[in-house]
PyMOL Python script that loads the backbone (N, CA, C, O; Angstrom):
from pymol import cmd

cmd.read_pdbstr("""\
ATOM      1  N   UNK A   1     -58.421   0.234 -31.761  1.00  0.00           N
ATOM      2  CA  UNK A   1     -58.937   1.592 -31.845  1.00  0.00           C
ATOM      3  C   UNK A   1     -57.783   2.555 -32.154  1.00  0.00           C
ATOM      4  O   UNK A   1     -56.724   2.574 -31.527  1.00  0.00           O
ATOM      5  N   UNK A   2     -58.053   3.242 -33.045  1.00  0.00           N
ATOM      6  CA  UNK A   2     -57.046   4.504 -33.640  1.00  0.00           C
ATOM      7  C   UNK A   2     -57.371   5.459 -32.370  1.00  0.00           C
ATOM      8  O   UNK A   2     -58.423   5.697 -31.776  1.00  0.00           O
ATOM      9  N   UNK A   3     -55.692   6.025 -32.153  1.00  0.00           N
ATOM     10  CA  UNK A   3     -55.617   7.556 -31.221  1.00  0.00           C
ATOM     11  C   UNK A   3     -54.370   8.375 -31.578  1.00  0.00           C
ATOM     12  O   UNK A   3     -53.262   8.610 -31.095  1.00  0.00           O
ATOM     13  N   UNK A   4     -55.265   8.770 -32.918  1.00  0.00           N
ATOM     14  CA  UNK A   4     -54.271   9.669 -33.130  1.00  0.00           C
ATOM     15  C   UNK A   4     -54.115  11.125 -32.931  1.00  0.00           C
ATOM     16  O   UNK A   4     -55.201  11.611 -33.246  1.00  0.00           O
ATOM     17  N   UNK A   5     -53.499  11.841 -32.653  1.00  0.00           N
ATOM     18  CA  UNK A   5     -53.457  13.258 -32.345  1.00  0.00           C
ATOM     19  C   UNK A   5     -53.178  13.995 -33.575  1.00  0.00           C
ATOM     20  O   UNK A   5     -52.255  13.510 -34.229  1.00  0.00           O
ATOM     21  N   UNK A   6     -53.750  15.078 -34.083  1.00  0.00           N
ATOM     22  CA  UNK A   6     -53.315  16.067 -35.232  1.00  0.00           C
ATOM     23  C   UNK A   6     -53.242  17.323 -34.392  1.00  0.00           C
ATOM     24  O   UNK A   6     -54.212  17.768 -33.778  1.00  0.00           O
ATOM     25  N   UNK A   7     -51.778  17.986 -34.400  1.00  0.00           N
ATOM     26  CA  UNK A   7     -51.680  19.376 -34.354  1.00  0.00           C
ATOM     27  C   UNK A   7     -51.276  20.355 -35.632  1.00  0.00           C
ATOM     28  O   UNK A   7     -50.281  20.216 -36.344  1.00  0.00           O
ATOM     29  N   UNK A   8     -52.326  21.411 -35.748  1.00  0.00           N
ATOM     30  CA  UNK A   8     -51.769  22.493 -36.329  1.00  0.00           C
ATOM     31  C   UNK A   8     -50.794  23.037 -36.006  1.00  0.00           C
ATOM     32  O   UNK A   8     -50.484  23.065 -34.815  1.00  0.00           O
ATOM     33  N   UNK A   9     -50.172  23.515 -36.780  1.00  0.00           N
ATOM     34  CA  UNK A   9     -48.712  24.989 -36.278  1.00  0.00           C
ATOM     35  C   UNK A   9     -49.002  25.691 -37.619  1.00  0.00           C
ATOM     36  O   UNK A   9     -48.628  25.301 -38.725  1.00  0.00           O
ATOM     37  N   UNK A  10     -49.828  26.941 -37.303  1.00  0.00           N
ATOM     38  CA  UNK A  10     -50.000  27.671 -38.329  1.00  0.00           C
ATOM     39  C   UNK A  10     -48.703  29.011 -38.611  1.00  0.00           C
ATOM     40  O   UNK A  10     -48.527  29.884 -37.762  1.00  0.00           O
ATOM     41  N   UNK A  11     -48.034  28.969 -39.697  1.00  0.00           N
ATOM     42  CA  UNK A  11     -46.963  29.887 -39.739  1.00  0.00           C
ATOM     43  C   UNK A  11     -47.538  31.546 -40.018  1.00  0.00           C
ATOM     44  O   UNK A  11     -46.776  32.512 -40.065  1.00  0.00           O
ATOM     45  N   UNK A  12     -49.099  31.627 -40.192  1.00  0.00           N
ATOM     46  CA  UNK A  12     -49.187  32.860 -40.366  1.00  0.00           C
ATOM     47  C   UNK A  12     -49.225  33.547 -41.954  1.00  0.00           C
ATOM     48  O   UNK A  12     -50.003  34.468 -42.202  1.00  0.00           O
ATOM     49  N   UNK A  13     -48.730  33.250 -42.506  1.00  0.00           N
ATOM     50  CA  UNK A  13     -48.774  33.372 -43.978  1.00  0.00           C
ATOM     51  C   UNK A  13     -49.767  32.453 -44.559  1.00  0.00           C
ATOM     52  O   UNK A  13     -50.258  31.349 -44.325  1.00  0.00           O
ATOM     53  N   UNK A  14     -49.874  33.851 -45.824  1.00  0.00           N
ATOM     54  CA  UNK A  14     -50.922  32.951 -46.713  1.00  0.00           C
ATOM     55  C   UNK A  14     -50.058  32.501 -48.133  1.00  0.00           C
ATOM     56  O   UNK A  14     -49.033  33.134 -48.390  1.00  0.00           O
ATOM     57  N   UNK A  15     -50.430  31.564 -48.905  1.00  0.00           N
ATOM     58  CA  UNK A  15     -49.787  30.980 -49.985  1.00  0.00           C
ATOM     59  C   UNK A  15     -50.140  32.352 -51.265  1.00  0.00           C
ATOM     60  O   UNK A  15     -51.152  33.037 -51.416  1.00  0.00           O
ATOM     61  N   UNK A  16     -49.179  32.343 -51.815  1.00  0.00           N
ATOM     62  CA  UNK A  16     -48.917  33.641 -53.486  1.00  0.00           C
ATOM     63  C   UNK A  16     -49.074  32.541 -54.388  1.00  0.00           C
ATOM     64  O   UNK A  16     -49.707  32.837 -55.402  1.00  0.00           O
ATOM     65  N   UNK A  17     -48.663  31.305 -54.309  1.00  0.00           N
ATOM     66  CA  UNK A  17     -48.796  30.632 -55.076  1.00  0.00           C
ATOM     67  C   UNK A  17     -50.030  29.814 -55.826  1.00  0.00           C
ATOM     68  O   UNK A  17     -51.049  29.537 -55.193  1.00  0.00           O
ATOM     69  N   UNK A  18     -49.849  29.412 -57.354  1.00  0.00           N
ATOM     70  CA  UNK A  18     -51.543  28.611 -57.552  1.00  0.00           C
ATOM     71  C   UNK A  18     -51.442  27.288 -57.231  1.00  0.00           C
ATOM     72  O   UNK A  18     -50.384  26.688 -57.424  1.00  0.00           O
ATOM     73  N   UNK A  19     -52.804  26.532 -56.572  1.00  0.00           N
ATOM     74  CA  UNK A  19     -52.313  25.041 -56.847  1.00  0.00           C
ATOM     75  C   UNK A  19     -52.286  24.428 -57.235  1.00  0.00           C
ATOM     76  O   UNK A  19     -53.237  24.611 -57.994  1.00  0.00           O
ATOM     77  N   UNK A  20     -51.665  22.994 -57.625  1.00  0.00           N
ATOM     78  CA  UNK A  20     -51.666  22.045 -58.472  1.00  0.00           C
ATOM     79  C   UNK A  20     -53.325  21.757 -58.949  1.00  0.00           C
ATOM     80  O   UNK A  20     -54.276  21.846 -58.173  1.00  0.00           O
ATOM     81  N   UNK A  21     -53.423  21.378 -60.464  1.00  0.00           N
ATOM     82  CA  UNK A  21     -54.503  21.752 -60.692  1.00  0.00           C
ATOM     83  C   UNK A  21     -54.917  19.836 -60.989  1.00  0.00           C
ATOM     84  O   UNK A  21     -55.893  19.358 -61.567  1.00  0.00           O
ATOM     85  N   UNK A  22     -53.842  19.192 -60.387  1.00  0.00           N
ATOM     86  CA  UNK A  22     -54.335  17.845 -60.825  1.00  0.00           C
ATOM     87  C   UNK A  22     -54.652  17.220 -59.181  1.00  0.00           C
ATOM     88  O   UNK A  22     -54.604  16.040 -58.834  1.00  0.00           O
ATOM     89  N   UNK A  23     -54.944  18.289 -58.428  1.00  0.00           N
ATOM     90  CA  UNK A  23     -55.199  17.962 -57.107  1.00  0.00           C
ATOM     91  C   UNK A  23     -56.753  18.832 -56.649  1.00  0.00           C
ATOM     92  O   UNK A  23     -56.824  19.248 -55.493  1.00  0.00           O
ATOM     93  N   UNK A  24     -57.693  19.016 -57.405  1.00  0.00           N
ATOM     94  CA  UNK A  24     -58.674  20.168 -57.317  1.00  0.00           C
ATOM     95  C   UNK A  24     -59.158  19.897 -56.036  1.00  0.00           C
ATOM     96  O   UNK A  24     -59.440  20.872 -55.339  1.00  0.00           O
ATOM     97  N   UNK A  25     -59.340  18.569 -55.497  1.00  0.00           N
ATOM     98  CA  UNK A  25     -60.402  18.362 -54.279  1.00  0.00           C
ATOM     99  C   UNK A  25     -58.980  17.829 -53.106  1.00  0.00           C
ATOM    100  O   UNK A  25     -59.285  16.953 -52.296  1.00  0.00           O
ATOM    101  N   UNK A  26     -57.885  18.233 -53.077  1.00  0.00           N
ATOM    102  CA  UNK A  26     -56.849  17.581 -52.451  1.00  0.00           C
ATOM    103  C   UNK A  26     -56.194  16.774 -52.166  1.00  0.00           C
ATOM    104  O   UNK A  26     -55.436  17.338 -52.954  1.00  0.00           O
ATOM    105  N   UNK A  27     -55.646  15.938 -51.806  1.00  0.00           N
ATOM    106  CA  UNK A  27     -54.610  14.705 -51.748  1.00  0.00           C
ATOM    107  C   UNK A  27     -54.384  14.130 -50.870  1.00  0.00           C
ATOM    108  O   UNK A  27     -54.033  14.707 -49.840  1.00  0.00           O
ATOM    109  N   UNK A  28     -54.534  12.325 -50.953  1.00  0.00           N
ATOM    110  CA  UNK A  28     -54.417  11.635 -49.950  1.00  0.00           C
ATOM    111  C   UNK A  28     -53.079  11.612 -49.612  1.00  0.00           C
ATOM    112  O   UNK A  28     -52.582  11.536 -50.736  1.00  0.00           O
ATOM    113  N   UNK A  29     -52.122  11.625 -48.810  1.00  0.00           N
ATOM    114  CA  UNK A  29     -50.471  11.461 -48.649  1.00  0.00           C
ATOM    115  C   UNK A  29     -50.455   9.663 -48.208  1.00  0.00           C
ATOM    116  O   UNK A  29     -51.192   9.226 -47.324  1.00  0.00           O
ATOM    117  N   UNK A  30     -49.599   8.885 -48.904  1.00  0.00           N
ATOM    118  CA  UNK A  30     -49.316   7.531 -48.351  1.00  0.00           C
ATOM    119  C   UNK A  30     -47.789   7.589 -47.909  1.00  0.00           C
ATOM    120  O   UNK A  30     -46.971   7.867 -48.785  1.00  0.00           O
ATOM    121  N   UNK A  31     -47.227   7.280 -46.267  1.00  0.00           N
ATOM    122  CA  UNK A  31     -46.297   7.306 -45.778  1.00  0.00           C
ATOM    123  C   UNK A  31     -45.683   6.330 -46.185  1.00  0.00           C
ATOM    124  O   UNK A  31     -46.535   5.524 -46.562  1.00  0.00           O
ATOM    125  N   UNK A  32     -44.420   5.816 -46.369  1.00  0.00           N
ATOM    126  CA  UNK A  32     -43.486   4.588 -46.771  1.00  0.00           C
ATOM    127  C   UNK A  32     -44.065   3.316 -45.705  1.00  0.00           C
ATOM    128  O   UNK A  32     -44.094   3.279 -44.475  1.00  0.00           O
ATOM    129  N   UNK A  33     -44.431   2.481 -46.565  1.00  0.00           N
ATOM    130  CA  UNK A  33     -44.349   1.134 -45.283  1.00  0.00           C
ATOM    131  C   UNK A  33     -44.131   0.259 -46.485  1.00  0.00           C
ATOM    132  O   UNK A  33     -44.046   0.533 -47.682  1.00  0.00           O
ATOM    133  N   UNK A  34     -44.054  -1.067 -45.708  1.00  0.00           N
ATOM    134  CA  UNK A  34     -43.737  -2.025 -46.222  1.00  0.00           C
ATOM    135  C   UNK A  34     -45.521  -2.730 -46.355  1.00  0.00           C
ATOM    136  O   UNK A  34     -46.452  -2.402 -45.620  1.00  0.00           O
ATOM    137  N   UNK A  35     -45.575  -3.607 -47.345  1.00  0.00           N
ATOM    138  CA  UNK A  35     -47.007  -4.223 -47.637  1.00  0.00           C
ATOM    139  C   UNK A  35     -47.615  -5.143 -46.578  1.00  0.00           C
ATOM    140  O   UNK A  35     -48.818  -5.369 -46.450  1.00  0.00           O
ATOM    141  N   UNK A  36     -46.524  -5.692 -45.759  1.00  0.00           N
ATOM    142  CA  UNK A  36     -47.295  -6.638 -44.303  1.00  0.00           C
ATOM    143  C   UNK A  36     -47.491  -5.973 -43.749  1.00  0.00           C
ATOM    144  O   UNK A  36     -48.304  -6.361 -42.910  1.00  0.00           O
ATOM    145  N   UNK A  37     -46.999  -4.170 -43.530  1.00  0.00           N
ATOM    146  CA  UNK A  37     -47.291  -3.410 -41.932  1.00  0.00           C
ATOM    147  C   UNK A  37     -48.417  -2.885 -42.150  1.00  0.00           C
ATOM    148  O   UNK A  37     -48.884  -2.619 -43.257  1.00  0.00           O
ATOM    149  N   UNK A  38     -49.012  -2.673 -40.887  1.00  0.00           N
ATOM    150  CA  UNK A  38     -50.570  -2.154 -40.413  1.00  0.00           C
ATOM    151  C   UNK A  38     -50.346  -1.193 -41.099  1.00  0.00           C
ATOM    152  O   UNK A  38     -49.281  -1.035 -41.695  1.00  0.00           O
ATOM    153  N   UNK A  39     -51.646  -0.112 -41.139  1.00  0.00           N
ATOM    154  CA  UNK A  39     -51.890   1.152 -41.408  1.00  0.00           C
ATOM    155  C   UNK A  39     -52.658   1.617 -40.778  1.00  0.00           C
ATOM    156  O   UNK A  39     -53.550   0.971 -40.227  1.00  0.00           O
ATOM    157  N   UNK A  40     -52.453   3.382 -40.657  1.00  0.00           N
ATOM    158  CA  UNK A  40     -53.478   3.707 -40.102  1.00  0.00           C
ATOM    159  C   UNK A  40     -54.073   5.039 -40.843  1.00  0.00           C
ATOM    160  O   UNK A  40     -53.429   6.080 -40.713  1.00  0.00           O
ATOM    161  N   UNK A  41     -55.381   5.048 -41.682  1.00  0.00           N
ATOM    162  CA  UNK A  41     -55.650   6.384 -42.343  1.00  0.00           C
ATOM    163  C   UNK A  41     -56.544   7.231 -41.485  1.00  0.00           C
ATOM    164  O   UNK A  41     -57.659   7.012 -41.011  1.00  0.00           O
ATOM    165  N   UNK A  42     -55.431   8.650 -41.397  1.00  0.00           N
ATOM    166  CA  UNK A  42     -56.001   9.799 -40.623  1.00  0.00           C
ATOM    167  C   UNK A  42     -56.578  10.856 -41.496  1.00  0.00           C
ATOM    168  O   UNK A  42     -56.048  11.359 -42.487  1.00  0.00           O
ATOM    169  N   UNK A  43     -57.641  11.095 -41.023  1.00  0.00           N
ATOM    170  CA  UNK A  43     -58.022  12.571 -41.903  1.00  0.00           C
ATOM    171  C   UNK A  43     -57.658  14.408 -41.511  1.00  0.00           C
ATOM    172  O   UNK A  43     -57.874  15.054 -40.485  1.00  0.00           O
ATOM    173  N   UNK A  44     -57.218  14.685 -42.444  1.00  0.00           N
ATOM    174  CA  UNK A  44     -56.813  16.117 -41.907  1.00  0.00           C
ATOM    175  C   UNK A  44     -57.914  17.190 -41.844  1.00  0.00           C
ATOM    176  O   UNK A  44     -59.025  16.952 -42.317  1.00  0.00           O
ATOM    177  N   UNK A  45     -57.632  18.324 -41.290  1.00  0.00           N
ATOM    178  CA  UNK A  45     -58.674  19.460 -41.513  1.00  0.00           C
ATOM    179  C   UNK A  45     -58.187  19.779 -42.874  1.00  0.00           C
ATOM    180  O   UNK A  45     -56.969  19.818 -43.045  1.00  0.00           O
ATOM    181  N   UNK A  46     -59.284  20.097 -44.230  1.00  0.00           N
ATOM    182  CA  UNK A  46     -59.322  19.901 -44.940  1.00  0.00           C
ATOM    183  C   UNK A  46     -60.278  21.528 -45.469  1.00  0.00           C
ATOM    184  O   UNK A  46     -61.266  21.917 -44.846  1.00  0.00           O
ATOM    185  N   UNK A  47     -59.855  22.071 -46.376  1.00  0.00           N
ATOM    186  CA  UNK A  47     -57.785  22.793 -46.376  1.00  0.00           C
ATOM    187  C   UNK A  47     -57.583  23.542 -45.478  1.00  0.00           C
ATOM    188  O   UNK A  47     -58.363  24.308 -44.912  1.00  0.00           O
ATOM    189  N   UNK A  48     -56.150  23.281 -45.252  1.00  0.00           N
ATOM    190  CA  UNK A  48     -55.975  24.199 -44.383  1.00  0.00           C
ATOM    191  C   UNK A  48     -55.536  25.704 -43.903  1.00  0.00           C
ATOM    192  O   UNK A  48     -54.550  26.114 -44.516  1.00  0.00           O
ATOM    193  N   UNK A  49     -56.032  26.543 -42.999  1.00  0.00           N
ATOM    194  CA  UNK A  49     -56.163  28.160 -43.109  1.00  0.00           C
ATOM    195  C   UNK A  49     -55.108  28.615 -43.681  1.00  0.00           C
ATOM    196  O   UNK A  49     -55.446  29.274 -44.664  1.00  0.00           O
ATOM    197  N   UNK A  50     -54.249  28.591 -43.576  1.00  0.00           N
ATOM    198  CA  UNK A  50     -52.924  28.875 -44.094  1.00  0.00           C
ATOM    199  C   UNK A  50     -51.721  28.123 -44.331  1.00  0.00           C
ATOM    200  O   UNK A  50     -51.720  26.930 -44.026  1.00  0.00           O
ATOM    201  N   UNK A  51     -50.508  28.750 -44.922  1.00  0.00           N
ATOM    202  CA  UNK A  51     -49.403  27.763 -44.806  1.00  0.00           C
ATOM    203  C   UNK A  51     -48.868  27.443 -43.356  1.00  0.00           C
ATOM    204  O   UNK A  51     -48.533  28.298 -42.536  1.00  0.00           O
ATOM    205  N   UNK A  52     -48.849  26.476 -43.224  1.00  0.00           N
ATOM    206  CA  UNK A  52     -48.152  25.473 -41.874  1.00  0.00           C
ATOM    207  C   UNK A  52     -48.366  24.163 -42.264  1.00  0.00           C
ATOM    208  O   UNK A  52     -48.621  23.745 -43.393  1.00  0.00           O
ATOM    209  N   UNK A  53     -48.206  23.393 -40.953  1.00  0.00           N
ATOM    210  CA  UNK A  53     -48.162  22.117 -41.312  1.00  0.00           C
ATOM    211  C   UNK A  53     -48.738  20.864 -40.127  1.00  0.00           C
ATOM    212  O   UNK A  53     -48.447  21.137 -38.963  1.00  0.00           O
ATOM    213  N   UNK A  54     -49.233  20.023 -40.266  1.00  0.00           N
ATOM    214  CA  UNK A  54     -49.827  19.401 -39.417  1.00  0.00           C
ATOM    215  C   UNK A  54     -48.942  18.222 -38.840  1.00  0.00           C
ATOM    216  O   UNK A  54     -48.297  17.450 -39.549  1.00  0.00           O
ATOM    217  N   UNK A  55     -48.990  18.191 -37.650  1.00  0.00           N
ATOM    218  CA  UNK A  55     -48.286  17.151 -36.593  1.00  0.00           C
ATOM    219  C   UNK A  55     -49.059  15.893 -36.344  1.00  0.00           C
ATOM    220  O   UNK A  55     -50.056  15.932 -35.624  1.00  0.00           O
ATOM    221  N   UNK A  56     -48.688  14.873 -36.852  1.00  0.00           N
ATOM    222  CA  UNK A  56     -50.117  14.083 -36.554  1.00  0.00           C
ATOM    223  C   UNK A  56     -48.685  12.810 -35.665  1.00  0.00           C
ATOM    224  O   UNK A  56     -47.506  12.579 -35.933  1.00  0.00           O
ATOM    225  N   UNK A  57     -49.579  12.335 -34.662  1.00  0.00           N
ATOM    226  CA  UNK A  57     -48.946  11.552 -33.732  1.00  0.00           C
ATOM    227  C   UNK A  57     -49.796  10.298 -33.274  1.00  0.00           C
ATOM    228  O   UNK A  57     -50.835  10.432 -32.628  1.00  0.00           O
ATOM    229  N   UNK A  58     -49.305   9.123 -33.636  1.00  0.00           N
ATOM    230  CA  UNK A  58     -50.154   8.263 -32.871  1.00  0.00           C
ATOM    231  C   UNK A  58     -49.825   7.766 -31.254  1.00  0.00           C
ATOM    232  O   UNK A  58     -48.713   7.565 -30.764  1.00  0.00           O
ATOM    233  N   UNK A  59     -50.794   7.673 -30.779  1.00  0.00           N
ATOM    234  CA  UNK A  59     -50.146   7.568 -29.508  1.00  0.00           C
ATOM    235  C   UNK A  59     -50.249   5.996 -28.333  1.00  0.00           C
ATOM    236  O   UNK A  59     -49.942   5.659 -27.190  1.00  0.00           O
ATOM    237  N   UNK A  60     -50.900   5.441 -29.583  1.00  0.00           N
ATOM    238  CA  UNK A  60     -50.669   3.811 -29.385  1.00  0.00           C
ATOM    239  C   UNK A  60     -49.554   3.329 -30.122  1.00  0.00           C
ATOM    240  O   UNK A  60     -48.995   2.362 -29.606  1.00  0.00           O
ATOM    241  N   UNK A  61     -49.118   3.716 -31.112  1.00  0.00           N
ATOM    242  CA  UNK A  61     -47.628   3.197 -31.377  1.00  0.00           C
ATOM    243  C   UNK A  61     -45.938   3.897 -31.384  1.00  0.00           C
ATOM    244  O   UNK A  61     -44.864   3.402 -31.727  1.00  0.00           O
ATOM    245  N   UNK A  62     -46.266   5.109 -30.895  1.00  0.00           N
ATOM    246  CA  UNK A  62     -45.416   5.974 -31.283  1.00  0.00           C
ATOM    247  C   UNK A  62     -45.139   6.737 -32.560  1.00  0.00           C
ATOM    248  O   UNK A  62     -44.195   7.519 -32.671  1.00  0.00           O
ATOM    249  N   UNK A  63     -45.892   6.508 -33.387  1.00  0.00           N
ATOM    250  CA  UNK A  63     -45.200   7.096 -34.735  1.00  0.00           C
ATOM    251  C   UNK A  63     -45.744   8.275 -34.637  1.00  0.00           C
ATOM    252  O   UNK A  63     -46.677   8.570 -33.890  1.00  0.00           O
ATOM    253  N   UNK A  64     -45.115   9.064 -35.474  1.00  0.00           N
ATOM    254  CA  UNK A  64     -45.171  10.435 -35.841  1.00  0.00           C
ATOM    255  C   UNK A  64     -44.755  10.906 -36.906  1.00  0.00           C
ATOM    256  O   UNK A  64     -43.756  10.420 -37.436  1.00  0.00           O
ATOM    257  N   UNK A  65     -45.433  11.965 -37.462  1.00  0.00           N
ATOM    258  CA  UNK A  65     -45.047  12.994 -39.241  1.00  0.00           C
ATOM    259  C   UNK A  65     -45.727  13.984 -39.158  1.00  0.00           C
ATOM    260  O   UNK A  65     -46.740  14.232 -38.503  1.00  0.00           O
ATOM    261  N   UNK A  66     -44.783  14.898 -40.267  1.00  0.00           N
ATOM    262  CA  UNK A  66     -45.035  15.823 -40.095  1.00  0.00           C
ATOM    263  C   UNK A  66     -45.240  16.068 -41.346  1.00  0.00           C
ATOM    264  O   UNK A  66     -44.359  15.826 -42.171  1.00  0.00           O
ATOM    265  N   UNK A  67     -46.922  16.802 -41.844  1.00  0.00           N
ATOM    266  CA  UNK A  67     -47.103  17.524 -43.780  1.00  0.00           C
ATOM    267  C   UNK A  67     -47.462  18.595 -43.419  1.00  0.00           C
ATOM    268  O   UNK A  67     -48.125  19.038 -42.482  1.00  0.00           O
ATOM    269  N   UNK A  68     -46.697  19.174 -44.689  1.00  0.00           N
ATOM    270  CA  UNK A  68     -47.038  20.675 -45.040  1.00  0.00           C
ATOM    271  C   UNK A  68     -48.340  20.880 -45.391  1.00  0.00           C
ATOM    272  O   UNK A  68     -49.020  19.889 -45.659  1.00  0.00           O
ATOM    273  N   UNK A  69     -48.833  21.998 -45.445  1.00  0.00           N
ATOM    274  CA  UNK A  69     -50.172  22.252 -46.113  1.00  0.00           C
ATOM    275  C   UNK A  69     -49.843  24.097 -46.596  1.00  0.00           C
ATOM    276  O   UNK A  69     -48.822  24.646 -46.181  1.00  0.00           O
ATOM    277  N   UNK A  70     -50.771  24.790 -47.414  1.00  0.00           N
ATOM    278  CA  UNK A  70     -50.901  25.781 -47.813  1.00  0.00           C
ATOM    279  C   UNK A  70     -51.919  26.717 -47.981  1.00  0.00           C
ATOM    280  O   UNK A  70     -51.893  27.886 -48.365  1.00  0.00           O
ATOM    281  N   UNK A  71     -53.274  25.611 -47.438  1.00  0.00           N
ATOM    282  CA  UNK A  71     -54.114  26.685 -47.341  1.00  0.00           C
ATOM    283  C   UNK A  71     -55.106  27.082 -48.855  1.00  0.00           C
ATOM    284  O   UNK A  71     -55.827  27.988 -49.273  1.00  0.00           O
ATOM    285  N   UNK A  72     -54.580  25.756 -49.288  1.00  0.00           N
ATOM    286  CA  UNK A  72     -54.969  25.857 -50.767  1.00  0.00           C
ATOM    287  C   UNK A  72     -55.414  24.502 -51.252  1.00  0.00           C
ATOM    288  O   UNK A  72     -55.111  23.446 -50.697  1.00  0.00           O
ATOM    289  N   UNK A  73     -56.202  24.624 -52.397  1.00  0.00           N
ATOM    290  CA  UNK A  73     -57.495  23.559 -52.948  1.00  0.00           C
ATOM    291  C   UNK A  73     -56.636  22.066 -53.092  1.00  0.00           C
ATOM    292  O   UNK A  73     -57.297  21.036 -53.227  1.00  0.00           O
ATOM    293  N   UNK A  74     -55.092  22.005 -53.054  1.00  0.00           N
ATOM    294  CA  UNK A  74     -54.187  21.388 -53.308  1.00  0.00           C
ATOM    295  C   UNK A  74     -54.309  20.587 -51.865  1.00  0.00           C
ATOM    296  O   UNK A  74     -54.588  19.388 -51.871  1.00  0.00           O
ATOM    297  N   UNK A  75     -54.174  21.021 -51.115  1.00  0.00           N
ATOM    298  CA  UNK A  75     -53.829  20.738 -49.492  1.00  0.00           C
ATOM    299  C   UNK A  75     -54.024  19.468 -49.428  1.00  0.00           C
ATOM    300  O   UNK A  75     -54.939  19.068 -50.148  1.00  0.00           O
ATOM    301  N   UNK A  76     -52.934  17.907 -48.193  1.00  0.00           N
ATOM    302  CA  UNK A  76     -53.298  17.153 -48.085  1.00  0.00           C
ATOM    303  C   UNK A  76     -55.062  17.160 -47.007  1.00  0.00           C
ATOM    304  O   UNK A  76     -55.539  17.976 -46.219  1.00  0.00           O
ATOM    305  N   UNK A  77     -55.455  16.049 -47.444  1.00  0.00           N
ATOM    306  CA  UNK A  77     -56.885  15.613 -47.133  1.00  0.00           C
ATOM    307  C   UNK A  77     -56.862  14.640 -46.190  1.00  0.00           C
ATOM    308  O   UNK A  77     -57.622  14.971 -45.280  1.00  0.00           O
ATOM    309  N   UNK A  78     -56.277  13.459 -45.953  1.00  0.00           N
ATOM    310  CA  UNK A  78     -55.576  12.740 -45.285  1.00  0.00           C
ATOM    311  C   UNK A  78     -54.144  12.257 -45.446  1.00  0.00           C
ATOM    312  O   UNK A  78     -53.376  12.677 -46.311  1.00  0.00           O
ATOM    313  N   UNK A  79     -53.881  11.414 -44.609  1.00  0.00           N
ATOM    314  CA  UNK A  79     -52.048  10.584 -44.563  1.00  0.00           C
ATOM    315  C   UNK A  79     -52.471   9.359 -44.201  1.00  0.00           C
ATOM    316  O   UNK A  79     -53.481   9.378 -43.498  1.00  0.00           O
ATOM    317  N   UNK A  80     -51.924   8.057 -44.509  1.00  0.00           N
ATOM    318  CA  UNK A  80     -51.955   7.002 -43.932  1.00  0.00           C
ATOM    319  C   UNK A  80     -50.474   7.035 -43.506  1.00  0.00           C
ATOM    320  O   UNK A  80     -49.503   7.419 -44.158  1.00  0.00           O
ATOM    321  N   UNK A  81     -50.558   6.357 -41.792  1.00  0.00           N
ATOM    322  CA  UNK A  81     -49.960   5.985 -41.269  1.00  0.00           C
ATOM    323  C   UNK A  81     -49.300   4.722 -41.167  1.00  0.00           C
ATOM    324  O   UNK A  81     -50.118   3.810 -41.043  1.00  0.00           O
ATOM    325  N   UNK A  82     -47.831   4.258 -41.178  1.00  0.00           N
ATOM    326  CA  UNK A  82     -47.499   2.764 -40.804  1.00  0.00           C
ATOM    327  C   UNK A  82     -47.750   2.576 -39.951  1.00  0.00           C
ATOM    328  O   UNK A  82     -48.383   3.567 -39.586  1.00  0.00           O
ATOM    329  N   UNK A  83     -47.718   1.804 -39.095  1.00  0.00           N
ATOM    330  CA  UNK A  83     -47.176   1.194 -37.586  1.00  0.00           C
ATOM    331  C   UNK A  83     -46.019   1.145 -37.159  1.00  0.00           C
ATOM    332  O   UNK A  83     -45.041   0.509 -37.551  1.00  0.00           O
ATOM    333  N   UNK A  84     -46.213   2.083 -36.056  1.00  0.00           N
ATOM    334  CA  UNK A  84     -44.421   1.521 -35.571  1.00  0.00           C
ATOM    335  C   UNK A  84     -44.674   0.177 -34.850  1.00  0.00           C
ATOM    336  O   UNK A  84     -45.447  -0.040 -33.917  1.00  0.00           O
ATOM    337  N   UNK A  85     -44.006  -0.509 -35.368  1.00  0.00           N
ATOM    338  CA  UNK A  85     -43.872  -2.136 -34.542  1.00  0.00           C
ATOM    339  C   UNK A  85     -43.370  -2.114 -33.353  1.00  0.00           C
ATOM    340  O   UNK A  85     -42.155  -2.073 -33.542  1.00  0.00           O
ATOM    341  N   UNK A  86     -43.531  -2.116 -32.454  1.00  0.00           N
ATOM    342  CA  UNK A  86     -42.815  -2.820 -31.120  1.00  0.00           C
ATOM    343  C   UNK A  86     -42.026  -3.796 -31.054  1.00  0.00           C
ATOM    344  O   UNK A  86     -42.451  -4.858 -31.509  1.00  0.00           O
ATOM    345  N   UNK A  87     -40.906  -3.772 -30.589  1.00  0.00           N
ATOM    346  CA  UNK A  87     -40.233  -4.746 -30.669  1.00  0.00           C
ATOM    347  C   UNK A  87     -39.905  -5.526 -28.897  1.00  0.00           C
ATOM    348  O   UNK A  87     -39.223  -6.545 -28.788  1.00  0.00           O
TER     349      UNK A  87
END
""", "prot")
cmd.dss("prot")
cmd.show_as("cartoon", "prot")
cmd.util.cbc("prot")
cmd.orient("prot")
């Protein structure tokens, strides 16, 4: 069973900028892993209110990252997660 945590940290500002227009419905983010390690795909709030960035934490393996977002049609949609392995 996935337990992952997503926090907002909204900076308050809104984006001046336009967004990528080869992203109209937003973007999956894939984190670095290697092809044997687990994954785990989280979904974000989707877009998000403004520029900040989301904290997403799993809390069965330890891992953690951190994406930007802008508040715009661009915004990630989800992240897949590696596994942190236990050793």
């Amino acid at each position: 069973m996935i337990n992952v945590k997503v926090t907002w940290v909204d900076s308050g500002r809104t984006a001046t900028g336009k967004s990528d227009p080869d992203y109209p419905d937003g973007m999956d983010v894939r984190l670095p892993h290697s092809r044997f390690q687990p994954t785990c795909l989280v979904t974000l709030p989707y877009p998000a209110p403004r520029i900040g960035f989301h904290v997403i934490e799993c809390e069965r393996c330890g891992y953690s990252a951190v994406v930007t977002a802008a508040g715009r049609r661009d915004d990630p949609r989800s992240v897949t997660l590696p596994c942190k392995t236990r050793r």
